[in-house]
C-alpha positions in Angstrom: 122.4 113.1 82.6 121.2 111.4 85.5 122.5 112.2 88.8 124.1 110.7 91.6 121.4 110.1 93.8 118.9 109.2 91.1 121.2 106.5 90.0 121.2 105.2 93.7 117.5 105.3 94.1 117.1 103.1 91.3 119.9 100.8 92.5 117.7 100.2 95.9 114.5 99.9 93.9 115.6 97.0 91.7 117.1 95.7 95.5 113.6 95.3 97.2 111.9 93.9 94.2 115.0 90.9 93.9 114.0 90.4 97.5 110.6 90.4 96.7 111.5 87.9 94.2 112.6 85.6 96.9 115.8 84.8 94.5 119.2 85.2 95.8 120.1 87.8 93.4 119.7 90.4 96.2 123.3 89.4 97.8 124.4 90.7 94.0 123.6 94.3 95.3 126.3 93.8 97.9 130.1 93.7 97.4 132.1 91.0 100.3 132.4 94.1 102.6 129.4 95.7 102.9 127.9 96.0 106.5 124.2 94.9 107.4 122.9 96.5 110.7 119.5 95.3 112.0 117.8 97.1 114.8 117.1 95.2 118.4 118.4 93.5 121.3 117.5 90.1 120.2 118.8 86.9 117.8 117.7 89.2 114.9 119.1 92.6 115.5 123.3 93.1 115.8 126.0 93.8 112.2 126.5 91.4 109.8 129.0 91.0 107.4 127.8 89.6 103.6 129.4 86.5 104.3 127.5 86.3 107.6 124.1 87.7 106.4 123.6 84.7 103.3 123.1 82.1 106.1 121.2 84.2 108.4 118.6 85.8 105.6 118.1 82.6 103.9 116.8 81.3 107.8 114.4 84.0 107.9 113.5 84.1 104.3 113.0 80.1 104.7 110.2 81.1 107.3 108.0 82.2 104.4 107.4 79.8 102.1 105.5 82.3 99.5 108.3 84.8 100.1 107.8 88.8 101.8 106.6 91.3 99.9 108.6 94.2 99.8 106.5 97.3 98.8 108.8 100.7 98.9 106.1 103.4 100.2 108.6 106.1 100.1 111.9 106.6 99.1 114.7 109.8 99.4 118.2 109.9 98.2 121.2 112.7 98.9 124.3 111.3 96.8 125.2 107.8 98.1 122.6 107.6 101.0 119.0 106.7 100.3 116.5 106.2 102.7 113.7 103.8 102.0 110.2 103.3 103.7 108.7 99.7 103.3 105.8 97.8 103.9 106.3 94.0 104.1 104.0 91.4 103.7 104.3 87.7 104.5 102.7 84.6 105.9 104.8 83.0 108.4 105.1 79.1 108.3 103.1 78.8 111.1 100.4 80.4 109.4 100.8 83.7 111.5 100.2 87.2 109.5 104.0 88.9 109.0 103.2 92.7 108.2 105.7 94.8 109.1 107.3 98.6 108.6 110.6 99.9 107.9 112.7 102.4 107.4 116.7 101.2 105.7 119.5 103.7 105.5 121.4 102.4 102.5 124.7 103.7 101.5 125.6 102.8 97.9 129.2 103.0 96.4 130.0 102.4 93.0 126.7 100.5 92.4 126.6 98.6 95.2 125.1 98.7 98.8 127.9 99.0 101.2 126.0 99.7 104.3 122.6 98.6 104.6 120.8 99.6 108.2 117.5 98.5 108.9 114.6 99.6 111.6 111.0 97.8 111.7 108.8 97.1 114.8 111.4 94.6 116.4 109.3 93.3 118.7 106.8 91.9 115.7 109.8 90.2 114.1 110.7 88.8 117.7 107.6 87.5 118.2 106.6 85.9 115.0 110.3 84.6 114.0 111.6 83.6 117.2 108.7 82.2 120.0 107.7 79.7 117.2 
């Protein structure tokens, strides 16, 4: 039988690759109240609802017209949390190089993300998503 936390690793795994995919099937791994928290003191950082987050990802996600490459680099689950480490690759619109690193806290009920919280090198996404 496959546990908890082994069932919630693969939940977030099949997450990164439908953003990968650059489809809107990601928003499928949330329910209407899951909670999005991005780190930094800018446009891009602050707590989204889902509602909120479809307009505001598919802005960003618009900014790379060949889509970000998630790659997971490590991942560790206890029960509902799991904490994944990812790589992202991307070429900005402008034509700028987007590679960035994170680490997301996500907390997974019943099959779904209800609390996703993501940190990166703000001051990378500041500078490539918002001074253009």
């Amino acid at each position: 039988m496959i546990s908890e936390s082994e069932k919630n690793k693969q939940i977030a795994i099949k997450f990164f690759e439908a953003l990968s995919s650059g489809s809107e099937t990601y928003l499928d791994f949330y329910n209407d109240d899951s909670i999005i928290w991005t780190a930094g003191d800018n446009a891009i950082g602050g707590t989204r609802t889902k509602k909120e987050i479809i307009t505001f990802a598919k802005d960003i996600l618009e900014a790379f017209p060949n889509g970000i490459e998630f790659k997971i680099t490590g991942i560790t689950a206890e029960n509902e949390r799991v904490a994944v480490e990812v790589q992202g690759d991307a070429i900005h619109i402008s034509g700028k190089p987007y590679n960035n690193f994170y680490h997301f806290l996500l907390k997974i009920k019943d099959g779904k993300i209800i609390e996703l919280k993501e940190y990166m090198d703000t001051q990378l996404a500041a500078k490539i998503l918002l001074d253009n």
